[in-house]
C-alpha positions in Angstrom: -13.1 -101.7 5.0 -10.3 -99.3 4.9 -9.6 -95.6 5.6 -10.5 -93.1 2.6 -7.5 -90.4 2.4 -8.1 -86.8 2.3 -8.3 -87.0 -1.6 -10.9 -89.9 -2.0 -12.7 -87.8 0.4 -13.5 -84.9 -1.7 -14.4 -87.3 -4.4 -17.5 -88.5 -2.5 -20.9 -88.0 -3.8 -24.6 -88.9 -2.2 -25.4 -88.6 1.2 -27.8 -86.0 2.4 -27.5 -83.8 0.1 -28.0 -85.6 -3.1 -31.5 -85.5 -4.6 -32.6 -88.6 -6.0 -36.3 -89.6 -7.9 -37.1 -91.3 -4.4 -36.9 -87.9 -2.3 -38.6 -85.9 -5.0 -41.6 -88.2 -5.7 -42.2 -88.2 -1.6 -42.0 -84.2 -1.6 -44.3 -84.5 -4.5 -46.8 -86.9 -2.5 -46.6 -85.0 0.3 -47.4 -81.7 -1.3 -50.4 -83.4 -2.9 -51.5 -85.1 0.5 -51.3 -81.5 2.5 -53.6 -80.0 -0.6 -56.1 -83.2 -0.8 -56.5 -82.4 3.4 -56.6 -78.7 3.0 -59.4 -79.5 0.0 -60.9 -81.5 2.3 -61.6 -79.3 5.1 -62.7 -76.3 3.2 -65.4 -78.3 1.6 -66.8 -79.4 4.9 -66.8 -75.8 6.0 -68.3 -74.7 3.1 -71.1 -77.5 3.8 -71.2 -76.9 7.7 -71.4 -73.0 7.1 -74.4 -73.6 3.9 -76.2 -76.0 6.1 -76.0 -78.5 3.2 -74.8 -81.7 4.8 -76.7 -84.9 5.4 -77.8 -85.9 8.7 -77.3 -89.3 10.3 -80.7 -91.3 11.5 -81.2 -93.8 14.1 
């Protein structure tokens, strides 16, 4: 490999900072994972607080 000077430097692009169809679709999947779990949980405290769940027999 050899050394980039100061002026191939600033010519860079990517890293860190570039947003790329990878990084968006996880933020996408993530959002939709946190709202799935908050879904989640607010039904079963609906249910919980209504009484209307189904017990488990032995």
């Amino acid at each position: 490999m050899r050394e980039l000077k100061d002026k191939e430097l600033m010519n860079v692009d990517g890293g860190a900072i570039s947003f790329n169809g990878a990084l968006l679709n996880s933020i996408a999947r993530v959002l939709s994972t946190i709202m799935d779990i908050g879904r989640n949980l607010g039904s079963a405290i609906t249910r919980i607080s209504n009484g209307n769940y189904c017990t488990v027999k032995e």
